[in-house]
C-alpha positions as CSV (number, residue, x, y, z in Angstrom):
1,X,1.1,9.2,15.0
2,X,-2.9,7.7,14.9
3,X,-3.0,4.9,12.2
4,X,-4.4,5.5,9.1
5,X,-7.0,3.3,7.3
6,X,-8.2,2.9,4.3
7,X,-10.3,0.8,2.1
8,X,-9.2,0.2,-1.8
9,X,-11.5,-2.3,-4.1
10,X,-10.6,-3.9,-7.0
11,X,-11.8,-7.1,-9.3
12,X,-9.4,-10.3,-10.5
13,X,-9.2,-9.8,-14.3
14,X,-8.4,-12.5,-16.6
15,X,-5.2,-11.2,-17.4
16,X,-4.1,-11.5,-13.5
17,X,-5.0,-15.3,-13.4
18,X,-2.2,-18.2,-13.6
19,X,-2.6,-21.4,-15.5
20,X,-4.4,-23.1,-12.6
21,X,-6.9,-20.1,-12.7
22,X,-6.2,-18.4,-9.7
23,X,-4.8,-14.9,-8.9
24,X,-0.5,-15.5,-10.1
25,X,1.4,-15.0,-6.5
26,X,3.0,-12.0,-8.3
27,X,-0.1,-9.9,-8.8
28,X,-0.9,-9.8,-5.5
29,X,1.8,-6.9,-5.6
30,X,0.3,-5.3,-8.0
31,X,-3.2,-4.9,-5.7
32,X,-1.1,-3.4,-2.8
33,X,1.1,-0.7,-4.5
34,X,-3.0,0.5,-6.5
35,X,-4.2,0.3,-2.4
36,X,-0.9,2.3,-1.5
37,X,-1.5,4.9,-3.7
38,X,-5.3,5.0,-3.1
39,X,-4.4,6.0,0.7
40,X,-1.9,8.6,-0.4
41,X,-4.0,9.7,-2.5
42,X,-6.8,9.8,0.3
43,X,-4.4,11.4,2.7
44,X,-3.5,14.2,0.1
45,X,0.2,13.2,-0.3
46,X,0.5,11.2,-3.5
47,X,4.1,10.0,-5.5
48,X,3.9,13.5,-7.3
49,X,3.9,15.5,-4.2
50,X,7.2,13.3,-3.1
51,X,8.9,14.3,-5.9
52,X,8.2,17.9,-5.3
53,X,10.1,17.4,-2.1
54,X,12.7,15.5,-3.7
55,X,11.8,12.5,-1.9
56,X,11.4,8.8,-2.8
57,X,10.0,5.7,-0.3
58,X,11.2,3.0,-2.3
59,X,9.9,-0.7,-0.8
60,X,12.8,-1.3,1.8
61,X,11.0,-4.4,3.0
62,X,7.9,-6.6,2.1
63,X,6.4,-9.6,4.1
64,X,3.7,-11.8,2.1
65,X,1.3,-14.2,3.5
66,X,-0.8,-16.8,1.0
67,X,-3.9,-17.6,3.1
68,X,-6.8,-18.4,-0.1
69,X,-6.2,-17.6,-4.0
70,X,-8.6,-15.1,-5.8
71,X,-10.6,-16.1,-8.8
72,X,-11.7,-14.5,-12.1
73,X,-13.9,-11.6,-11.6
74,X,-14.0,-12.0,-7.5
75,X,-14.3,-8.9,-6.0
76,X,-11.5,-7.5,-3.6
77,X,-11.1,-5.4,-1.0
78,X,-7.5,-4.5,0.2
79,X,-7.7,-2.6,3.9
80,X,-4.5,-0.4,4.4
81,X,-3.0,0.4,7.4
82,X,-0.5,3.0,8.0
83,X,1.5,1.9,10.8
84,X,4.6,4.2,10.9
85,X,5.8,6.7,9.4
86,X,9.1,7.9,11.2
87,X,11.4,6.5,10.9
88,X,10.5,4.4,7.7
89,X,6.6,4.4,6.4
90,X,5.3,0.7,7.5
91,X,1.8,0.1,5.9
92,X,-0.2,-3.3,6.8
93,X,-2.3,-4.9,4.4
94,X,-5.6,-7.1,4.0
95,X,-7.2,-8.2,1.2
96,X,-10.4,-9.9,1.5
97,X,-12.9,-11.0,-0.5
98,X,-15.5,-8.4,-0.9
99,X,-19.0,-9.8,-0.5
100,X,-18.3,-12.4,2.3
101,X,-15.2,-10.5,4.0
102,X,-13.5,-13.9,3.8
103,X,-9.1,-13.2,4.2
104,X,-7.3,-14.1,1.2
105,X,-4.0,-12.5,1.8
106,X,-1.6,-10.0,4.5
107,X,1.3,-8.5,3.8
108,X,3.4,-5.6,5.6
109,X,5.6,-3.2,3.7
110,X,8.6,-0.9,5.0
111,X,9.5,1.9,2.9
112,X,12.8,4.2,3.6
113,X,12.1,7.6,2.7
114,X,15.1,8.7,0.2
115,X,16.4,11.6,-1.1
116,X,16.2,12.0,-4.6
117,X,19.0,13.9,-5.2
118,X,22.1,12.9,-2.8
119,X,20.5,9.3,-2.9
120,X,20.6,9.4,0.8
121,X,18.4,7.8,3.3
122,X,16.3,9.9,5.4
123,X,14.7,9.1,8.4
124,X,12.3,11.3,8.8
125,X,9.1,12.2,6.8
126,X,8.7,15.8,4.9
127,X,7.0,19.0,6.7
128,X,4.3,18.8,3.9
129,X,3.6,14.8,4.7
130,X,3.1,15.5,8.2
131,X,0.9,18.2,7.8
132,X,-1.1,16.2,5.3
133,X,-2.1,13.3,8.1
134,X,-2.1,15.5,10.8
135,X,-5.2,17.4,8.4
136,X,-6.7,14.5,7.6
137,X,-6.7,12.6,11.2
138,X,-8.8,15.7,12.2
């Protein structure tokens, strides 16, 4: 499979700040699952289109590096990076400062495609997901 990349932005709101004024570590999340979405979205396979397959990807895995903090009203850009997809989705992450492209934070995220059903994992993606990458890598 040819990676997949794609750009999400985003700005640190007030309400995502700790008391030191910086981004809370747990918000960070938060950013990744909107960029997560965004690329499904952009691929044409989003969480509702799962669930018309009877298929879940809950987070299996998730690896979190701290390089910077983000700061009220900064503006973010979080790359994505689908990796894999067979047989569990792995999606990079980078989020970066938008106007000087300065790294702030990397993560890496395996997600185990589940039936929604039987509860069972599978290990394999859907017919429909990998006819949606295959159309959009043309």
């Amino acid at each position: 499979m040819k990676k997949i990349t794609t750009f999400y932005e985003t700005e640190v709101e007030f309400y995502d700040l700790d008391p030191m004024n910086v981004v809370w570590h747990g918000n960070y999340i938060k950013y990744l699952e909107a960029a997560r979405c965004n690329m499904l979205e952009q691929i044409g396979y989003t969480y509702d289109d799962m669930r018309e397959d009877n298929s879940a990807y809950p987070v299996a895995t998730m690896e979190l590096k701290y390089i910077k903090p983000a700061h009220f009203k900064q503006k973010l850009v979080v790359k994505t990076v689908l990796e894999e997809l067979e047989p569990a989705m792995v999606i990079s992450y980078f989020i970066s400062d938008k106007t000087t492209g300065e790294k702030l934070f990397k993560a890496k995220s395996m997600q185990i495609r589940v039936d929604i059903t039987s509860k069972s994992s599978l290990y394999n993606a859907s017919e429909k997901f990998l006819k949606k990458i295959e159309e959009y890598n043309k």
